[in-house]
C-alpha positions in Angstrom: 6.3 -19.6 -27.3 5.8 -17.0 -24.3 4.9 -14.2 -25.4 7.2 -10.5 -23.7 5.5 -9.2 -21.0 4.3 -5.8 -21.2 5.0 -3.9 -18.2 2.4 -0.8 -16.8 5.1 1.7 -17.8 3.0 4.6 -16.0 2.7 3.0 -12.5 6.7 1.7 -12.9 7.6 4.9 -12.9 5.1 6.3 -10.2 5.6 3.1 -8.2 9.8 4.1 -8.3 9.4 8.2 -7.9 5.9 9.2 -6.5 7.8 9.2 -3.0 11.0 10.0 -3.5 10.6 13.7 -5.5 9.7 16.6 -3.7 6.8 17.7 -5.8 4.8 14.9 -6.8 1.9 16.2 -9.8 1.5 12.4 -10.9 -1.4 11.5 -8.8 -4.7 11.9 -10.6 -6.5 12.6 -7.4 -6.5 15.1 -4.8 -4.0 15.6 -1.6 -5.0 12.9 0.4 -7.2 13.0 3.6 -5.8 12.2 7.0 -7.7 9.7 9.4 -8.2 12.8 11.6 -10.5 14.5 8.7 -12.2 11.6 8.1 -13.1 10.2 11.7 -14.5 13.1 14.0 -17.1 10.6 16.2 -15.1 9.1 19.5 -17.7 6.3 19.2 -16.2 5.4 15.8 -12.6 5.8 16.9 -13.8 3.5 20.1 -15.1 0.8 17.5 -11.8 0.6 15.3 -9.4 0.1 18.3 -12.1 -2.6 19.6 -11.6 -4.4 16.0 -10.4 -7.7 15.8 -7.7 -7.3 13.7 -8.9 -10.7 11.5 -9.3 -11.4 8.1 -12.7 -9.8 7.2 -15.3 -11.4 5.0 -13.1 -11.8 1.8 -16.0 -10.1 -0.5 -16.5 -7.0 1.5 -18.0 -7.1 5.1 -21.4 -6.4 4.4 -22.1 -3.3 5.8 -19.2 -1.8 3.3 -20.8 -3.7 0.5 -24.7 -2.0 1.2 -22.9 1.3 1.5 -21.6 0.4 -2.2 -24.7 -1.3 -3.2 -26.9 2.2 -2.1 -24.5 3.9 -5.1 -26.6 2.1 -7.9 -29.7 1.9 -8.5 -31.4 -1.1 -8.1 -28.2 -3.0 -6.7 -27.7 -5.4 -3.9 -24.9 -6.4 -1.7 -24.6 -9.9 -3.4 -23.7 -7.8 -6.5 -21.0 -6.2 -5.1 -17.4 -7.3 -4.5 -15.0 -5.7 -2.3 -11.5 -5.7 -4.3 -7.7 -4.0 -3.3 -8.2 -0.8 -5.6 -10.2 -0.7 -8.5 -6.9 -1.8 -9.9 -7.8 -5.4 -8.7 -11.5 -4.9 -10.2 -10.5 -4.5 -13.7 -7.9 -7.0 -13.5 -10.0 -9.5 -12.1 -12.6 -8.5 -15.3 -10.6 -9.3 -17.8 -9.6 -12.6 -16.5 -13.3 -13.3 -16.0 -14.8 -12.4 -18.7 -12.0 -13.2 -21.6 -9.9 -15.5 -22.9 -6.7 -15.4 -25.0 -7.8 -14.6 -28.6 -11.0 -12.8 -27.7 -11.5 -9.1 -28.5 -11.9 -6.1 -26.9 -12.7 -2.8 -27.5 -11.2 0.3 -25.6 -11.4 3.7 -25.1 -8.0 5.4 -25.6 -6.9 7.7 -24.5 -6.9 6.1 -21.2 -5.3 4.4 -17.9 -3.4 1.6 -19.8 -3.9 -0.9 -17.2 -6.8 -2.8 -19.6 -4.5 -2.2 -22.8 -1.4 -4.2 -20.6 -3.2 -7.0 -19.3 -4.8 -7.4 -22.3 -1.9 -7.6 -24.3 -0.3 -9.8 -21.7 -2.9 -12.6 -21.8 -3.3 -12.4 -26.0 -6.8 -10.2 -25.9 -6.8 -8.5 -29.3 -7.4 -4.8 -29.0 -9.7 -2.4 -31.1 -9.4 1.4 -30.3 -11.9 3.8 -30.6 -11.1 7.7 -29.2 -11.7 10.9 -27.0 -10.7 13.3 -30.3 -8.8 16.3 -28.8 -9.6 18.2 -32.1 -13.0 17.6 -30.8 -12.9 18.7 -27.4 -12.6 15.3 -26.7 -15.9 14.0 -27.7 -16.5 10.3 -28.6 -15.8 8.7 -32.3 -16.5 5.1 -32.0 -15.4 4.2 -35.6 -15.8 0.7 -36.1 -13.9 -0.6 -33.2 -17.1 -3.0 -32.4 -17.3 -5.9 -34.2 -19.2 -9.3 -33.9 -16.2 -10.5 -32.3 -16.2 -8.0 -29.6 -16.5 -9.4 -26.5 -16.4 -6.2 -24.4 -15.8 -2.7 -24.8 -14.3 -0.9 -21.8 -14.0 3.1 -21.1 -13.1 5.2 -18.5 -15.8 7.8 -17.4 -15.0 10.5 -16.6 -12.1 10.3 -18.5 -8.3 9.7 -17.4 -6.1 11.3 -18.7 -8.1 14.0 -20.3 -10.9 14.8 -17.7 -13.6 14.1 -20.5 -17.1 13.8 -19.2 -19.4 11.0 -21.8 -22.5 13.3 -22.8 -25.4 11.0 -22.4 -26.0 10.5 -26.2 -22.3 8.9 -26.4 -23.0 6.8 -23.4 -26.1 5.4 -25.2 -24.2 5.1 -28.4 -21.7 2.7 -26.1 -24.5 1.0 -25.3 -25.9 0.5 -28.2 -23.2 -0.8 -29.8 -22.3 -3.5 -26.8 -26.4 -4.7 -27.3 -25.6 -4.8 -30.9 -23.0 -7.4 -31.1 -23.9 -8.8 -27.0 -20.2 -7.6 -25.5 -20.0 -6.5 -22.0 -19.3 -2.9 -20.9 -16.7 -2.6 -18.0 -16.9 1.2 -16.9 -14.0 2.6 -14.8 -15.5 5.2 -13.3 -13.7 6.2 -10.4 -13.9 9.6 -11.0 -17.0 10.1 -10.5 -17.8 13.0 -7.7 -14.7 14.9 -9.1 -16.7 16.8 -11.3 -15.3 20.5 -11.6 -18.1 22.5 -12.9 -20.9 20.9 -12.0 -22.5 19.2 -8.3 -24.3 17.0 -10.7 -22.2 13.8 -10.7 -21.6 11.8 -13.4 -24.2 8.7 -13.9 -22.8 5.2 -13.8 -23.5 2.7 -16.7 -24.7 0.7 -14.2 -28.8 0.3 -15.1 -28.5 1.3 -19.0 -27.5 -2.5 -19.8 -27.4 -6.0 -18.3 -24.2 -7.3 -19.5 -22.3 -4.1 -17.3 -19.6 -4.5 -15.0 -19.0 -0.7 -13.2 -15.9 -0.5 -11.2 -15.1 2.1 -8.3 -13.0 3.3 -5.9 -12.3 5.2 -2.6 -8.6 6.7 -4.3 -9.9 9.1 -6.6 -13.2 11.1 -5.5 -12.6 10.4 -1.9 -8.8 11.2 -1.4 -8.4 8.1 0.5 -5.9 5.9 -1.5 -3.9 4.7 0.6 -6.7 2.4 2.0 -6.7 0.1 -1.2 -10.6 0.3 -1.6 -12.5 -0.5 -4.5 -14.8 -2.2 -5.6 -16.8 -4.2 -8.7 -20.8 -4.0 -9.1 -22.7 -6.3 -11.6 -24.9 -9.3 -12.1 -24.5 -11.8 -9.1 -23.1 -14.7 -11.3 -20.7 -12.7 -12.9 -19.6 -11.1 -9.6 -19.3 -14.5 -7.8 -16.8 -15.6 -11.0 -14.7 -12.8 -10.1 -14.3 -13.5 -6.5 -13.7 -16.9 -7.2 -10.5 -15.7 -9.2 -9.3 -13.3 -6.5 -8.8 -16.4 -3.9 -5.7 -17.2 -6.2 -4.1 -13.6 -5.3 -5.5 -11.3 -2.4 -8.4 -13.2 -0.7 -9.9 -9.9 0.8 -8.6 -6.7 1.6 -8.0 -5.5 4.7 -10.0 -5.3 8.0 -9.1 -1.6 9.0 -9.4 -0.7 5.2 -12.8 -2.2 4.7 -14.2 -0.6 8.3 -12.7 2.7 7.3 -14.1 2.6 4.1 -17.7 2.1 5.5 -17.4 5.0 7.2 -16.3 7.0 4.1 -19.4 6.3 2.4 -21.7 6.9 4.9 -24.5 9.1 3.2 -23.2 12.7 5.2 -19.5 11.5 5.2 -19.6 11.2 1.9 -21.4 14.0 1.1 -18.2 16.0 2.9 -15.6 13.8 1.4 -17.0 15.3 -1.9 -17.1 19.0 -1.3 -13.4 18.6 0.5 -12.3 16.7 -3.2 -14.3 19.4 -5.2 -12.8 22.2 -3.3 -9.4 20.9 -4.4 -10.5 20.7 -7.7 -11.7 24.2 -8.3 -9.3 25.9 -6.2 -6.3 24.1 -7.9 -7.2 24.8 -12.0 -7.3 28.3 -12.0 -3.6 28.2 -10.4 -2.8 25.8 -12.9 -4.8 27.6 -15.9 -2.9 30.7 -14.5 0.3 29.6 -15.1 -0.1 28.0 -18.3 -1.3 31.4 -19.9 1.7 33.1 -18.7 4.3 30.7 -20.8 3.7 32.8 -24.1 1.4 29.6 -26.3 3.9 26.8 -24.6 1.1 24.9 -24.0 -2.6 24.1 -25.2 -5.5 22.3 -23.3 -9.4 20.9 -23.5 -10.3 22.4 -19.8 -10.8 19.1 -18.0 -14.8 18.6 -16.8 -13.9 16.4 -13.7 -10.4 14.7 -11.9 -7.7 16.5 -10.6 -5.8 16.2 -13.4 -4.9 18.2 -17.1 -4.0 16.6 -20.2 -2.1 19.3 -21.7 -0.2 19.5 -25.4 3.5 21.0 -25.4 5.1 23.3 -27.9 8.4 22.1 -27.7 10.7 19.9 -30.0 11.5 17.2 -26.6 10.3 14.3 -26.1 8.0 14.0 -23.3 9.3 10.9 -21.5 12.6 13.2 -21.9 11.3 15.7 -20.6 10.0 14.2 -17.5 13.1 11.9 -16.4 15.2 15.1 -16.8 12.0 16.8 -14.8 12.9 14.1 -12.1 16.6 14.3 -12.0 17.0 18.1 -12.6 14.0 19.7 -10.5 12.6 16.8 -8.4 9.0 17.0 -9.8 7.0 14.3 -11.3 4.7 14.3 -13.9 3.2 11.7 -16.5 4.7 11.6 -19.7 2.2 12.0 -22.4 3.9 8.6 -24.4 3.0 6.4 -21.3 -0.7 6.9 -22.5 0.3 6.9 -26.6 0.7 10.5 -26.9 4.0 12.3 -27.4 4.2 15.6 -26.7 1.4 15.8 -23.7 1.8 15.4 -20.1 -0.5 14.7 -17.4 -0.3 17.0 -14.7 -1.9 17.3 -11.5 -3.6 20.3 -10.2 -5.2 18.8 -7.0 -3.2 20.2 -4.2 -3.2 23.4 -2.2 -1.6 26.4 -4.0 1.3 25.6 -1.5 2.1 22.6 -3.0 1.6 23.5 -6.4 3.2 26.9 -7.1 6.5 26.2 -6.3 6.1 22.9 -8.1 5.1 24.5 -11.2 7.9 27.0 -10.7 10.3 24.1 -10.9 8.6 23.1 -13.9 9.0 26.4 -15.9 12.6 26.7 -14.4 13.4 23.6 -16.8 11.2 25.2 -20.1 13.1 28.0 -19.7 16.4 26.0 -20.4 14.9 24.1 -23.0 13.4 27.2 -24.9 17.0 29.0 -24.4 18.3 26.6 -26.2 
């Protein structure tokens, strides 16, 4: 008997409003970069409009691939595979390395991609959590079992903006060598950090059995290219891209030349300090208006993203709240429920104060009506 399909209820809704509402505080990374920030050489800009506009070599043209590889340590271009988002990456992960009636463990709260497909193709699912009580620190419980087969987190953390302290990313660790499961990292937050230069370190090295999965959408403002990108044993990767030639075959040419030049050691190096600017100029506006709405609202101070997971004081629903948010005020935000958590949204703070001020006006405009009532 088929079992229902389990749609991804957050990226139906962005998919259907994130470019149709004036204010869009959805997106969990910052205003996007235009090709005129990223390109300033004429001798690049000559190259791309000389480009054969072909399929590209379907893993990644190499070049992109050692510009990924130079990320990890001790990583080669054969480990890496070029895939349409890191979207595609984890998707591709799951289908390679389970089976229907295997389990996984997963860090919640989270992007619910993993939980969807897994629940799509019969993976049973084990939660551990990011305790808000706790600042969001890590309890494992006793989600690993023998049965495990791979445990997969998000790091830094989306929704909440939680950074792993090293003695929680060597408990993960230690519990995947326990019971021999694989670790598939998400981290494509990494260079978002808002307190720190220091970025966060990949899982990548710390275990054989890891698959760590990145991206150009979040840390480089550059989503719209469809970049991202898998790195872990050779074997393992090669699996994957076998299972991609069913679907997408390669991204595309202009994406994967692009993206080259993104992470070019001093390009990148701007990309960063452009996203972290974002970061740091946009919380305090946030932070700002939060403390003026008399205890509405409560919040961990995120540690990296562009994004705040923040807990309402109000007796609506939060997918309520944010349709009427969309209808009423043109503004979208993430419901709190689309990650398992009523009563939270996810809000963006990763634009200029131009874009955000009035947006969070609109927001208080609807509080107000609720709290008047």
């Amino acid at each position: 008997m088929a079992q229902t399909f389990q749609p991804f209820e957050m990226e139906r809704m962005m998919s259907k409003w994130e470019n149709a509402v004036e204010y869009n505080l959805s997106e969990s990374g910052v205003h996007p970069m235009i090709i005129r920030e990223l390109i300033d050489d004429a001798d690049d800009i000559d190259a791309l409009l000389d480009t054969e506009i072909n399929y590209p070599q379907a893993n990644g043209l190499p070049a992109l691939r050692e510009r990924i590889a130079a990320l990890y340590e001790e990583s080669r271009p054969e480990q890496v595979l070029v895939t349409v988002g890191c979207i595609e990456a984890n998707y591709l992960a799951l289908h390679t390395l389970l089976e229907p009636g295997d389990e996984m463990a997963m860090m919640l709260p989270n992007y619910m991609q993993l939980w969807g497909v897994a629940r799509n193709r019969g993976i049973q699912i084990r939660p551990f959590y990011l305790r808000e009580e706790n600042d969001w620190a890590l309890d494992m419980g006793d989600a690993v079992t023998e049965k495990t087969r791979l445990i997969a987190v998000c790091n830094p953390n989306n929704p909440t903006g939680y950074i792993l302290t090293e003695d929680e990313m060597d408990e993960i660790v230690r519990q995947a060598e326990r019971v021999g499961a694989w670790i598939l990292a998400d981290e494509v937050y990494a260079g978002t950090e808002r307190l720190t230069d220091r970025e966060t370190p990949s899982f990548r090295g710390r275990y054989d059995r890891v698959l760590a999965n990145g991206s150009l959408s979040k840390a480089y403002g550059i989503p719209g290219l469809r970049i991202g990108w898998t790195v872990g044993p050779e074997n393992t990767v090669d699996d994957m891209w076998a299972r991609r030639e069913y679907i997408t075959i390669s991204a595309g040419m202009l994406s994967n030349k692009l993206a080259e030049i993104a992470l070019r050691p001093q390009v990148r190096r701007r990309i960063l300090r452009r996203t972290r600017d974002y970061i740091r100029r946009g919380y305090p506006v946030l932070e700002e208006w939060m403390n003026s709405q008399g205890g509405l609202f409560d919040v961990v101070p995120p540690q990296a993203a562009a994004i705040a997971f923040v807990r309402y004081h109000l007796n609506v629903n939060s997918t309520e709240f944010v349709n009427r948010l969309i209808r009423e005020k043109s503004v979208l935000i993430v419901p709190g429920d689309q990650f398992g958590m009523d009563r939270h949204f996810r809000i963006s703070y990763g634009l200029s104060p131009e874009r955000l001020e009035p947006a969070l006006e609109r927001i208080e405009e609807l509080l107000n009506e609720y709290t008047a009532s």
